[in-house]
N, C-alpha and C positions, 0 to 999 in steps of 0.2 A: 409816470416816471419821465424824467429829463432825457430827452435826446438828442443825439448830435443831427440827425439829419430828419426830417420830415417827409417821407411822401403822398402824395393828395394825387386821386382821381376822384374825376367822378362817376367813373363807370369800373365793378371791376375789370379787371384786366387790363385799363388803360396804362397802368404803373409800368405792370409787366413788360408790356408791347414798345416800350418807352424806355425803361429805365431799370430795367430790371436786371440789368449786368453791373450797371453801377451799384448798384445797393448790393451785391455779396460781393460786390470788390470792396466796399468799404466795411461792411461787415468783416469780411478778413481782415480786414486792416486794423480791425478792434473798435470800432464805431457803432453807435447804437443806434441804429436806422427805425423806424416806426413806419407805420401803413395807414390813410385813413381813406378810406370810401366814402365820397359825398350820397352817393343814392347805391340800390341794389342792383340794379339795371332790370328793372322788372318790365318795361317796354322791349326789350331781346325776344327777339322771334323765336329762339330757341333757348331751352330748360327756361326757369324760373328763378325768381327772387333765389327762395328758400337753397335752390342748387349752387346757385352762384355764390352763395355766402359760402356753403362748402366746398367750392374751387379756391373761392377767395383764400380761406385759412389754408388749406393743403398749400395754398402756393405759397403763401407769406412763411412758411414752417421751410421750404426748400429755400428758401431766398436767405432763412433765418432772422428774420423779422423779428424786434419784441417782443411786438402786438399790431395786432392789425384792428382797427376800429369802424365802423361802418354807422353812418348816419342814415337817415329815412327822409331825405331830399324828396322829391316829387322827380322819378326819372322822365325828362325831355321838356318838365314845366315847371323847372326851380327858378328863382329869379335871383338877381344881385342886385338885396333889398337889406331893409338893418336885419333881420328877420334869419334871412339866412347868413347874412356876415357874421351875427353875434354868435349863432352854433359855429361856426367856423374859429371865431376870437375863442371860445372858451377851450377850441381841443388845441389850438398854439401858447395859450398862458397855461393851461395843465399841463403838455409837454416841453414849454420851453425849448424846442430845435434852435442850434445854431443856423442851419439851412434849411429850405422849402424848395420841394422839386412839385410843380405843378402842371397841368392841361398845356398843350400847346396854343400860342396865342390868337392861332387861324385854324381851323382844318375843315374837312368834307363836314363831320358827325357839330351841327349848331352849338351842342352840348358844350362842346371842348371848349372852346373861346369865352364863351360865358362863363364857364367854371373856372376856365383861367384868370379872369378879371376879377371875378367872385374873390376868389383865393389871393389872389396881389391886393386887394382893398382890406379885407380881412388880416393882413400881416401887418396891413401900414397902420390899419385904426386898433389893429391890438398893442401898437405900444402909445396909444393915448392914455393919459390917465384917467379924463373924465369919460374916459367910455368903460360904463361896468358891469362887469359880468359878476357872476354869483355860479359854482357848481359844487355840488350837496354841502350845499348851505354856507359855502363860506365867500368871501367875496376875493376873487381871482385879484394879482398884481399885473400892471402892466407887459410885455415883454413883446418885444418885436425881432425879428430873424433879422441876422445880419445880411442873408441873402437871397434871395428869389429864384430858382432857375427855374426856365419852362423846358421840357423834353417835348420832343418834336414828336406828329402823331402822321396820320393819313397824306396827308399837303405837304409835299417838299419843301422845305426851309433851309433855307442857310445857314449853318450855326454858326453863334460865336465864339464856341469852342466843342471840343470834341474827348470826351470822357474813353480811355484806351481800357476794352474791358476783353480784353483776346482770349487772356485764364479763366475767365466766366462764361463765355459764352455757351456751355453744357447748360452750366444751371439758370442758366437764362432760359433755355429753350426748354428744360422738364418744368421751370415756374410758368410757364405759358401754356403748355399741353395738359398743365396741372385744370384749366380748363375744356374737359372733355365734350364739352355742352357744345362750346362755340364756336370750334376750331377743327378740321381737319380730320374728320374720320370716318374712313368707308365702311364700316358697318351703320352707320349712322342712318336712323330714316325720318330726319328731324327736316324739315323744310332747307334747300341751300340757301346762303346768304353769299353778302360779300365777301362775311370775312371766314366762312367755312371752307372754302376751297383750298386744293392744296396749293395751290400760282399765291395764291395770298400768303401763307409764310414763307413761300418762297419771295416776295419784293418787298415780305418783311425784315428776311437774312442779306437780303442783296444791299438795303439801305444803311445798317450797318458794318458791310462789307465796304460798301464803299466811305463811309465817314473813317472808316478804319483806316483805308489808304490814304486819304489824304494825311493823316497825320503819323503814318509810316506803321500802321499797326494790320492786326490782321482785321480785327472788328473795334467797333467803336461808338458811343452814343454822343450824339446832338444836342445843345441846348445855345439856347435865347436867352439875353439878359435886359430886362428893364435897365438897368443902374451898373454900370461898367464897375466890373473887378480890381479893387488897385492888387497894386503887387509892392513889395517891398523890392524889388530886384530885379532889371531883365533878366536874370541867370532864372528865378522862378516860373518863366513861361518855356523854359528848355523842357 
């Protein structure tokens, strides 16, 4: 199916952690958002592949998601090769998204960065034409997103703009917890990580606290633009 917006991690939950207020803000707003996972995250120290696919969907169902799709990347050893661009090219000419929300362009986890470039090369060589794809059997048409954002992850970044998601911020936070695996939970007797701790969704709510102020809101998400946004109007950046 044709969607308005695209979301791409490559881990799940990095959507969520990221951008997951924008996506039921636009979903309200009548927009048909999509979900794609490049790997299962099966190198996670805690639960498994198999678990994480069922956080994956429980969360995409609160977010109200499509569909949510999940590739079989190699988690921590994919590369951005023709190999893995072209699985990438065929899930943006089947969905057609006007927009691509992807991996941050820096951060702590190597993943992110590579997946980010991964994903920006794949958007640009899927509106070639002589690059061809084929899926169940028919051969895909060109199509390339009008735009690219990266949502910001681990690493502080400056954004180039700020997504106001204040009325989302509930469902933001049950699509994140909707990972029971990874996240914060004292019955838990799963090994602690980084991101299990409760300080961790706490400087995770804090950094959208603060993108939120800056642009007079209570909460707010961050993104980074390859290729600057025109605007028909200063009144449009009000």
């Amino acid at each position: 199916m044709k969607v308005d917006i695209l979301a791409i991690g490559i881990h799940p939950d990095d959507i969520e952690l990221s951008c997951g207020g924008t996506i039921a803000k636009h979903v309200a707003m009548g927009k048909t958002v999509g979900m794609l996972d490049l790997c299962r995250g099966e190198l996670g120290t805690r639960g498994n592949a198999e678990l994480r696919t069922k956080e994956a969907n429980d969360s995409a169902q609160i977010l109200g998601a499509a569909f949510r799709t999940q590739l079989n990347f190699k988690d921590g050893f994919f590369a951005n090769d023709e190999a893995h661009q072209l699985e990438v090219i065929q899930q943006i000419r089947k969905h057609q998204p006007t927009l691509v929300l992807c991996n941050a362009i820096s951060d702590r986890h190597p993943d992110h960065a590579r997946a980010s470039k991964l994903v920006s090369d794949a958007c640009f060589y899927s509106g070639l034409l002589k690059v061809e794809t084929t899926l169940d059997g028919e051969v895909q048409k060109p199509w390339r997103p009008k735009s690219v954002y990266h949502y910001i992850q681990d690493h502080y970044i400056h954004p180039d703009f700020v997504v106001d998601i204040s009325d989302y911020m509930e469902i933001r936070q049950k699509s994140i917890m909707a990972y029971s695996s990874q996240f914060y939970d004292p019955k838990s007797k799963e090994p602690v990580t980084p991101i299990s701790s409760k300080e961790f969704l706490e400087v995770v709510n804090s950094k959208v606290a603060l993108w939120g102020r800056t642009i007079g809101a209570r909460y707010g998400e961050g993104y980074t633009v390859a290729r600057y946004p025109g605007v028909n109007s200063l009144f449009d950046l009000l």
